[in-house]
N, C-alpha and C positions, 0 to 999 in steps of 0.2 A: 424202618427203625424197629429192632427189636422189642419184643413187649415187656414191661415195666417189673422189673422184679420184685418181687414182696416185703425183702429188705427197704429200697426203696419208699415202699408205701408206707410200710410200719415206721421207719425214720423220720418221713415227712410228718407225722404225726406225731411223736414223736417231741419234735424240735416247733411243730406250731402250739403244743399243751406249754413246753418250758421258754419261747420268745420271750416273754415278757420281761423273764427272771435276769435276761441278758441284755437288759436296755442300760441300766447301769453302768454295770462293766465295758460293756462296747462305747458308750458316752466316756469313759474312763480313759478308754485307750482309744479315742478319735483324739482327744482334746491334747494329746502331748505328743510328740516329735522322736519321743526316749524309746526306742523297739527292744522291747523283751519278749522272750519268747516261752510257752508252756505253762502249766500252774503254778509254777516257782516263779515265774516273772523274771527269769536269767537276763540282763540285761547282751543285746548282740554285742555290745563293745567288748564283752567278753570271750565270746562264744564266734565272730566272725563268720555267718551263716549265709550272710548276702551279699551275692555276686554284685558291682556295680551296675546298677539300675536305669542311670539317668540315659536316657533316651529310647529306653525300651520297651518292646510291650510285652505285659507280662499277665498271664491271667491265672485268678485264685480258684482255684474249685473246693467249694465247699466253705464259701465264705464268712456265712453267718450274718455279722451286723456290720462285716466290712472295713472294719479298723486295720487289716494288714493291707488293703488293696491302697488305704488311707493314707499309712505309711510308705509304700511304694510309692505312690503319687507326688508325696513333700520331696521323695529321691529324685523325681523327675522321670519318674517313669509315666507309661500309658496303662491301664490298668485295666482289667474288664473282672467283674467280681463274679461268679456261677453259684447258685444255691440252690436246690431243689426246694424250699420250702419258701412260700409266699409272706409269712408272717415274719423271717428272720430277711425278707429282703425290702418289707415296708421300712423295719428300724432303720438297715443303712440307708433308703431311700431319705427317713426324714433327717440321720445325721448329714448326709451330703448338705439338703437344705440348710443345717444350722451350721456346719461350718464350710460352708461355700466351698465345697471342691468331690464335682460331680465328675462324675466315670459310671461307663454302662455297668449293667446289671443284667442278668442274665438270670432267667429260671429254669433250670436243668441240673441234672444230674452229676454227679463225675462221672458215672459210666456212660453218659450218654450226652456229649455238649454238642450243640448244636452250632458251632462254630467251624471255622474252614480250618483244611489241612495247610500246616507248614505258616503259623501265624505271630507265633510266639517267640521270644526270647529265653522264657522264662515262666515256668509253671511253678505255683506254690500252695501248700495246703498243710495249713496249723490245724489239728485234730479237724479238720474237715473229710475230704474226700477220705484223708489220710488212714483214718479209722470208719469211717461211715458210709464208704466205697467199698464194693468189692474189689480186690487188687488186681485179680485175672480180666478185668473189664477197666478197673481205669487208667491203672499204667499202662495196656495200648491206646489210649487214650489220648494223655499226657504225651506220650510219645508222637501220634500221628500231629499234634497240634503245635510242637514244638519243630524249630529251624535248626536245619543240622546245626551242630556246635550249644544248640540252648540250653540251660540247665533245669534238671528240678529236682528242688525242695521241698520236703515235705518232713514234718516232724507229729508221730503222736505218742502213745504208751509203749515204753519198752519190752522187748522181747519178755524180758525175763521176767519183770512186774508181773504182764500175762498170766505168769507160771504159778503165779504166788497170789493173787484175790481171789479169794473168797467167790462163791456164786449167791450172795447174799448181802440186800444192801446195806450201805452206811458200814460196812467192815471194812477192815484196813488189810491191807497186804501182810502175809505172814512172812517169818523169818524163812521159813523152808518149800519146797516144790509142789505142790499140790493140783498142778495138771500134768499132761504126757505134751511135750514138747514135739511128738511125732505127729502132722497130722491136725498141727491149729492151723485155723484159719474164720472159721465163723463163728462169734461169739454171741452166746443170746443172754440174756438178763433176763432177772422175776420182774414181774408186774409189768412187764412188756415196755422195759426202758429202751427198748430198738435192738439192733440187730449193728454188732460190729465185726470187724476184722481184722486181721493179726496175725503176718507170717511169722517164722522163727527165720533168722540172719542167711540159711543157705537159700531156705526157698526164697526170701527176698532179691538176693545178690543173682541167681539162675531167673528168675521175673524180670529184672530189669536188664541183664543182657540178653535175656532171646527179645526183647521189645526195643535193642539197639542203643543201652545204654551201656555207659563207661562209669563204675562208682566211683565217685572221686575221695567221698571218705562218709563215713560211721560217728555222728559224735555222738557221745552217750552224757545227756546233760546232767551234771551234778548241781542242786542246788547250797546257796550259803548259809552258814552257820545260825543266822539268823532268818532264814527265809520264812514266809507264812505260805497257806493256799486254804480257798476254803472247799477242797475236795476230800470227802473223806475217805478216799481207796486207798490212801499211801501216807504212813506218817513223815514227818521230817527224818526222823532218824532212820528211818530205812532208806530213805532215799539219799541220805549222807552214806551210807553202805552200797548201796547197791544203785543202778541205774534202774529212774521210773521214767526216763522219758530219752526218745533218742530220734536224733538228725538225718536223716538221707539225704546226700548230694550227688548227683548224677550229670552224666552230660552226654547230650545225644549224640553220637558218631553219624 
């Protein structure tokens, strides 16, 4: 197995300083049945993001506390949850316990799971691997562990948002372009909030076909007129202008 890349480490750490912050929220979204998706909380009924599930197995990379593996599982799916980070896979560990519906877990990477080829249905990752994977590493990934025909999903920060925050925390996205669209892909943060990543729409669409995928579609989530989130990178009203968060759907050939 190749050696542990730095992003990796730094993210692990990362995400064990802020666990805690997400016991809440993930108790939030174990306990109800209603799948929304992103900071705006887009309910799926609107947005139609998931393939039917029931009987398949599907694994999350980049899980967190588990609540979309959660969700999966009420659809009848089989679910296997992947996190690199110990402290974000004890919470799902104890929500499983409190609401009785347990599925493996798995500590590893997106770029690196430790699972068999040609296993899946169905790979998904909500600001998981999605942004906190390298893409060149874990969409061949995604790909080797998925059954010809299987899909994946993955949803995190929009191309274009990218363009437009600030390199400084608790600031909000501006009205205008403020990076080069040429050439993103690693993002780093002050004060050593991790290490993310973020194609722009061509490099993405040429990634998932040399990895043997077919896109099936781009949605670019709009939230409602009334929506809240408590992240500060993106106000409501820019995100009612402009797309802060976007869908990938893929199917393996």
């Amino acid at each position: 197995m190749p050696a542990m890349s730095d992003s990796i480490t730094r993210n692990q750490e990362v995400w064990a300083d802020q666990a805690e912050s997400y016991v809440a929220p993930g108790r939030r979204s174990w306990s109800t049945d209603d799948v929304t998706w992103g900071i705006w909380a887009i309910p799926e009924s609107e947005v139609g993001l998931l393939p039917d599930v029931d009987g398949a197995d599907t694994v999350e990379l980049g899980c967190g506390t588990g609540y979309v593996s959660a969700w999966l599982a009420r659809r009848g799916a089989r679910p296997v949850g992947v996190d690199p980070t110990s402290a974000q896979l004890a919470t799902a560990r104890a929500f499983q316990h409190e609401f009785d519906l347990p599925f493996p877990l798995v500590r590893a990477a997106g770029e690196q799971v430790p699972l068999r080829d040609a296993s899946f249905d169905l790979v998904i990752s909500e600001y998981g691997a999605a942004i906190w994977a390298d893409p060149y590493q874990w969409i061949p990934e995604a790909a080797r562990l998925l059954r010809p025909g299987g899909e994946l999903v993955f949803l995190g920060n929009a191309a274009l948002l990218m363009l437009c925050v600030p390199d400084e925390d608790d600031v909000a996205a501006e009205p205008t372009l403020i990076r080069s669209q040429f050439g993103m892909h690693r993002f780093e943060w002050p004060d050593d909030q991790g290490v993310e990543f973020h194609l722009s729409h061509g490099d993405m669409i040429r990634l998932l076909r040399a990895n043997g995928f077919e896109v099936l579609d781009l949605v670019e989530l709009r939230p409602g007129e009334d929506a809240t989130t408590g992240y500060p990178f993106v106000t409501l009203d820019w995100a009612r202008r402009w797309p802060s968060e976007e869908v990938w759907r893929a199917r393996l050939i």
